[in-house]
C-alpha positions as CSV (number, residue, x, y, z in Angstrom):
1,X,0.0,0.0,0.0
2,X,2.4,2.8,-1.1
3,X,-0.2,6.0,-1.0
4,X,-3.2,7.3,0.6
5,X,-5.4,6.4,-2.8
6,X,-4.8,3.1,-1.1
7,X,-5.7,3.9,2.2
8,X,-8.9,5.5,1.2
9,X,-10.0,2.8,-1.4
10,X,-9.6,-0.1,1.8
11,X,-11.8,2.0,4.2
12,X,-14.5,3.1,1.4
13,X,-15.0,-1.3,0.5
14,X,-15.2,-2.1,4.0
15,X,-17.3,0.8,5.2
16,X,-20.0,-0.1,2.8
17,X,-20.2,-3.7,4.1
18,X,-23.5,-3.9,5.8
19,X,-22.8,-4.1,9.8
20,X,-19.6,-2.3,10.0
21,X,-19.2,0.6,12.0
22,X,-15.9,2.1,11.6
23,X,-12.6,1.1,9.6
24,X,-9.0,2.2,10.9
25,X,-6.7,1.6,8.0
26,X,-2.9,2.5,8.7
27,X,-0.3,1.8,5.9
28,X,3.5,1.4,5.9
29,X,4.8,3.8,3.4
30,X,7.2,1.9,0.5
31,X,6.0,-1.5,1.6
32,X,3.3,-3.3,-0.1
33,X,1.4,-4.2,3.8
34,X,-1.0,-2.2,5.4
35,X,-3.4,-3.1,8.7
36,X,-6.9,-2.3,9.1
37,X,-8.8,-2.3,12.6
38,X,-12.5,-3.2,11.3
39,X,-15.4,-2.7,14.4
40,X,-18.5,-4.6,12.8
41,X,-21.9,-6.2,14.1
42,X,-21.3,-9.3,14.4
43,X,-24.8,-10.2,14.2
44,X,-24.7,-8.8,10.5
45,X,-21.2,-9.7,9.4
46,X,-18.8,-12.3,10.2
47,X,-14.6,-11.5,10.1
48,X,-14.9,-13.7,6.6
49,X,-17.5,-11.5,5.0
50,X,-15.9,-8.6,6.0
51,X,-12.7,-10.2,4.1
52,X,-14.0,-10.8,1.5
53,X,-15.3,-7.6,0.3
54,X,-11.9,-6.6,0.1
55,X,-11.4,-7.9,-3.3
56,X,-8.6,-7.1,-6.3
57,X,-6.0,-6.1,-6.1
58,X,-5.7,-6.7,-2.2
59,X,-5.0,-9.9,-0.8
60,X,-6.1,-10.2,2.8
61,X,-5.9,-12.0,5.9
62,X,-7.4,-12.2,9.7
63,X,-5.0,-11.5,12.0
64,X,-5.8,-13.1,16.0
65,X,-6.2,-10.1,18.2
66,X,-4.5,-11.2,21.4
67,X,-5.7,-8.3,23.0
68,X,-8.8,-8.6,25.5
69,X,-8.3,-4.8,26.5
70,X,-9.5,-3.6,23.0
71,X,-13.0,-5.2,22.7
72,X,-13.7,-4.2,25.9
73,X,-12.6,-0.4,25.3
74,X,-14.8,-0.7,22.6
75,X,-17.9,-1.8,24.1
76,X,-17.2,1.3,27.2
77,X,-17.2,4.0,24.1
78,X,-19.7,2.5,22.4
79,X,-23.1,1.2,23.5
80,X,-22.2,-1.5,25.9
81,X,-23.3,-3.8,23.0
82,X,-21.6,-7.7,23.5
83,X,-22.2,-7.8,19.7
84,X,-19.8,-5.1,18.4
85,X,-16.6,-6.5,17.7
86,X,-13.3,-6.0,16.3
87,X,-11.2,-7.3,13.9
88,X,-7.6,-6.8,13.3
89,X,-7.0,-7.8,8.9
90,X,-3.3,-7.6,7.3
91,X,-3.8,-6.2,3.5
92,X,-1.3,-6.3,0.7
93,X,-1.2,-4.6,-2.7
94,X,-1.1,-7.8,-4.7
95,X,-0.2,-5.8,-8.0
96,X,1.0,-2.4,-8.8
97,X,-0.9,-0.2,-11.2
98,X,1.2,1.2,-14.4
């Protein structure tokens, strides 16, 4: 993910997946990687659905959040909800436009 067009493209497909609330996309500059924090419904959307809107040219996979602080910060900012959820993905530019 070398640019902010990237950035922006990533967080526009997976804010339109119904049951996602907010996307967090950070990208490491001259590397083809970027992460994106994804806080869904997860009685709309599973971590695969959300996935898999990703689509070309991004390749992407769920990374195991081994953090039990962040769901629960969540649920304190947002509504208390048990079904709002967060998903850590790892994204790379599979092919370069020319």
């Amino acid at each position: 993910m070398y640019c902010s067009e990237c950035t922006a493209e990533i967080r526009t497909r997976l804010s339109k997946v119904e049951g996602v609330v907010e996307v967090l996309v950070t990208n490491y500059v001259e590397t083809s990687y970027g992460i994106a924090q994804v806080f869904y419904d997860s009685k709309e959307v599973t971590p695969d659905q959300v996935i898999a809107k990703l689509g070309s040219p991004y390749w992407a996979t769920l990374i195991e959040d081994k953090d039990p602080t962040r769901e629960q910060l969540l649920q304190r900012h947002t509504a208390k909800s048990s079904w709002r959820k967060v998903i850590i993905i790892l994204i790379q530019l599979v092919q370069m436009y020319t």
